[in-house]
C-alpha positions in Angstrom: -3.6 -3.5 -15.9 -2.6 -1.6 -12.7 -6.3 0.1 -12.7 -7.9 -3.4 -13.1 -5.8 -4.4 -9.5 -6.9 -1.1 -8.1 -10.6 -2.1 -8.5 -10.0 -5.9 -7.8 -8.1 -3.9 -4.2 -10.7 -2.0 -3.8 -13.9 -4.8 -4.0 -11.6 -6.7 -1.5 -12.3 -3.2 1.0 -15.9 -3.5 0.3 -15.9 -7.4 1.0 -14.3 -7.1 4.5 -16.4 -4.2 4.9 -19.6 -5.9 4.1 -18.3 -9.4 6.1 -17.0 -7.2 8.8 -20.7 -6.1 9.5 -22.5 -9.4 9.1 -19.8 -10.4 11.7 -20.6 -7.8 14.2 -24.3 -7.9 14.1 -24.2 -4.3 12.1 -26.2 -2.7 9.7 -23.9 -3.4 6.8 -25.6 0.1 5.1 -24.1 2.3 7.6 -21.0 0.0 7.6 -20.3 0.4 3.8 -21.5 4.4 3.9 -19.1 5.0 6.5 -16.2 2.9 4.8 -16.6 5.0 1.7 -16.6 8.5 3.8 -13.3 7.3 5.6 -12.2 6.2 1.5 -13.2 9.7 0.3 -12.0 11.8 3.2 -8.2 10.3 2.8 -5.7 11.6 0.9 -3.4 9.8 -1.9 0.0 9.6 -1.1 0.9 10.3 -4.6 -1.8 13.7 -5.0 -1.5 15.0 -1.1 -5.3 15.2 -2.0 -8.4 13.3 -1.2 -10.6 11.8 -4.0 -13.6 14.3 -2.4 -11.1 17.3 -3.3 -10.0 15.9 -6.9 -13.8 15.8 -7.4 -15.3 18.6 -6.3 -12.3 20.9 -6.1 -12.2 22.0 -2.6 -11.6 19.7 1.5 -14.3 17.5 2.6 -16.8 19.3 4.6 -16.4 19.0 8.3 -18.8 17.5 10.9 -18.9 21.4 12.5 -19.5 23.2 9.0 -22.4 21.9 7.5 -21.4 21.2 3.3 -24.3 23.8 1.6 -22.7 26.4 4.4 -19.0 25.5 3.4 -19.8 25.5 -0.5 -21.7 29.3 0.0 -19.1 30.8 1.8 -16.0 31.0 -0.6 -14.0 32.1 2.3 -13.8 28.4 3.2 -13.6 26.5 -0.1 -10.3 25.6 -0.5 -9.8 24.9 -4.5 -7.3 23.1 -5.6 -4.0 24.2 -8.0 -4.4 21.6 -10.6 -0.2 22.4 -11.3 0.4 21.4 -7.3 -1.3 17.9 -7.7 0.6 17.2 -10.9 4.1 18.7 -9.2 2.7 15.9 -6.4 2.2 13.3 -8.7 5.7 13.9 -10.1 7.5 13.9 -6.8 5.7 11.0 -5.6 6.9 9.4 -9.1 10.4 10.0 -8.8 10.4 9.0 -4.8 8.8 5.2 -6.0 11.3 5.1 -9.3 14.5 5.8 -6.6 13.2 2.8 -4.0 12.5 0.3 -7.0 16.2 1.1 -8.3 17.2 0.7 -4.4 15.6 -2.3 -4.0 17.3 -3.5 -7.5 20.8 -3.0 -5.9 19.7 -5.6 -2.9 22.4 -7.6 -3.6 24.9 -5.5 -3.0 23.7 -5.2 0.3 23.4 -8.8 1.1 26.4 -10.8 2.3 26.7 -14.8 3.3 25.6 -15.8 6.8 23.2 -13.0 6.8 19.6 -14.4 7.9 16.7 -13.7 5.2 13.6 -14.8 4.6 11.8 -16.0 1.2 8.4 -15.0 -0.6 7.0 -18.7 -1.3 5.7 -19.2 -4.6 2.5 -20.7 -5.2 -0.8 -20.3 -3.8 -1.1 -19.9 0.5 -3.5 -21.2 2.1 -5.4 -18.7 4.7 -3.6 -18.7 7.8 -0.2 -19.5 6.8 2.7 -17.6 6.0 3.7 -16.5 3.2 7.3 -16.1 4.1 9.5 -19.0 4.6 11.8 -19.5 8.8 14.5 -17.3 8.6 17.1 -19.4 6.7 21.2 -18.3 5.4 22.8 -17.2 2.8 25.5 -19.2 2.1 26.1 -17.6 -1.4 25.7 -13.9 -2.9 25.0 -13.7 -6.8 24.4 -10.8 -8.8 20.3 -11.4 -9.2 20.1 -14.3 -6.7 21.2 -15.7 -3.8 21.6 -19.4 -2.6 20.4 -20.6 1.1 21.8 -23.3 3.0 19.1 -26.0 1.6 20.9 -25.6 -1.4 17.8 -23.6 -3.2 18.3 -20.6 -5.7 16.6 -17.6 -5.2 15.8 -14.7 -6.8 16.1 -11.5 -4.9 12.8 -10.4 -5.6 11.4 -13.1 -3.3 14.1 -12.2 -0.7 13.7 -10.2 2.6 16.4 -9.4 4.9 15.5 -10.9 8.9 17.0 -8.8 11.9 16.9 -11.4 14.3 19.8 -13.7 14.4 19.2 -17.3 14.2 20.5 -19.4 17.2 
């Protein structure tokens, strides 16, 4: 399931890459080709490593070293310790596990009178929000809170506003 929204995620790339071109009068062949190099070239947050260099092994060649140079010369491939990218992975594992369980505790943090907003349900239309006005809390339960137009909410669908409301 999470790999089947990573390619729906990416598509959605590709489409504003390919509507982004037929906007701007550009060839959408060069757009797309360099929208993929700019994909390739990035590194994951959870490796530290580009998709180029889980690939192939070693860094994406640069503009000034031409890529048959670079891949001759082992003095500049880089390759990559396989036990690194999974100590990476792991870190990067443990780092997302500790916010989810952080953002778990919310209510804790939450207290009555403090100004939130709320994740509508439901489908949003383009161009509107889809986060409710800042509204008050005028109660603080364990999984949910209550606002002052009387609605219960979960804390999932709940974000804390910094502003105050006047």
């Amino acid at each position: 399931m999470a790999i089947e929204r990573q390619v729906e995620r990416f598509n959605k790339v590709i489409k504003e890459t390919l509507q982004l071109a037929k906007n701007s009068n550009l060839c959408w062949k060069k757009a797309l080709l360099d929208r993929l190099t700019s994909y390739r070239m990035t590194p994951y947050t959870a490796t530290g490593y580009s998709p180029f260099e889980l690939l192939r092994g070693w860094k994406f060649p640069s503009m000034l070293i031409p890529w048959w140079l670079r891949y001759k010369n082992n003095k500049l491939k880089e390759i990559i310790n396989k036990n690194e990218v999974k100590t990476n992975v792991k870190s990067y594992q443990e780092r997302k596990f500790n916010i989810t369980r952080a953002s778990r505790k919310k209510g804790s943090q939450l207290h009555v009178g403090q100004s939130v907003r709320i994740k509508l349900p439901g489908l949003i239309t383009k161009g509107k929000s889809k986060w409710s006005d800042p509204v008050r809390i005028i109660e603080v339960h364990k999984k949910s809170i209550r606002v002052e137009d009387g609605r219960l909410w979960n804390l999932r669908r709940v974000a804390v506003f910094h502003d105050n409301i006047k």
